[in-house]
C-alpha positions, 0 to 999 in steps of 0.5 A: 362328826366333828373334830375331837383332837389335834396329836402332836408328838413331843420329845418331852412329856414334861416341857410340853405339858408345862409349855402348854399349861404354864406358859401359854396358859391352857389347862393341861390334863394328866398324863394317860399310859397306853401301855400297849401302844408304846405311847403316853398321851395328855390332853391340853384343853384348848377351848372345843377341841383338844391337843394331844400331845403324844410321847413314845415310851417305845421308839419302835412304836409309831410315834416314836418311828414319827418322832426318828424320822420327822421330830416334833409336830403334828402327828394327826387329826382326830374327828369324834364319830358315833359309830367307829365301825360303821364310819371305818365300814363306810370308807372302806366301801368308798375305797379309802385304805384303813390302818386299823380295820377294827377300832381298838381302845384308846385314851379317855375311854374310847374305841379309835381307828385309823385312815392311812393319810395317802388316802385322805390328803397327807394327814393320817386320820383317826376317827374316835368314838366315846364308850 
C-alpha cells in the first residue's frame, strides 16, 4: 500500500492547472471527465505521489458540496491497494464505516473506494486500485 494521490478541490480548473505547471513548474496532466460523478479531475505530477485537483461540474456533487461549504483545499488522500474489496472487506470487519461498499470506476483506469473520514481521523480516505 502506499499513497497514490492528494485531492484538492479547486474553483477553477484552468488557474489551478497553470499554477501548477506553470508557475510552480510540475508537469500537469490533462483534464479527465467523470461524467457521472459530476466531477473533472487532472493529475499534476509531483515526483512519487501525485495531486489531483478536483473540479465540480455539478454543485450537487460531492465536491461541489465540499467546495459550498469549506472553499478550496484538501479534499482527500488517496492510498493505492491490490485488491480494493478485499481492503474495503477488511475495514468493515474491523469496524470502520465505508462510503462506498463496493469500488466503482474512477480516473485513469481504476476501481476506488471510500472511508468516511469520522472513522479514519477527519480526513475522508479513498483506497484505489489500478485495472
Amino acid at each position: 500500500m502506499k499513497l497514490n494521490h492528494i485531492g484538492i478541490a479547486v474553483e477553477d480548473m484552468e488557474a489551478a492547472r497553470k499554477l501548477y505547471g506553470e508557475v510552480m513548474g510540475f508537469k500537469v496532466g490533462e483534464p479527465e471527465h467523470l461524467v457521472d460523478r459530476g466531477l473533472v479531475v487532472c493529475f499534476v505530477d509531483v515526483g512519487g505521489a501525485n495531486v489531483e485537483l478536483l473540479y465540480p461540474t455539478d454543485p450537487e456533487s460531492a465536491v461541489g458540496k465540499f467546495l459550498a461549504k469549506k472553499g478550496p483545499g484538501i479534499h482527500h488522500l488517496c492510498y493505492e491497494v491490490d485488491d480494493v474489496q478485499a481492503k474495503l472487506d477488511s475495514l468493515k470487519a474491523s469496524g470502520v464505516r465505508l462510503l462506498n461498499e463496493t469500488p466503482m470506476p474512477g480516473a485513469h483506469n481504476t476501481l476506488v473506494a471510500f472511508v468516511h473520514p469520522k472513522s479514519v481521523g477527519g480526513v475522508l480516505t479513498e483506497f484505489c486500485q489500478p485495472k
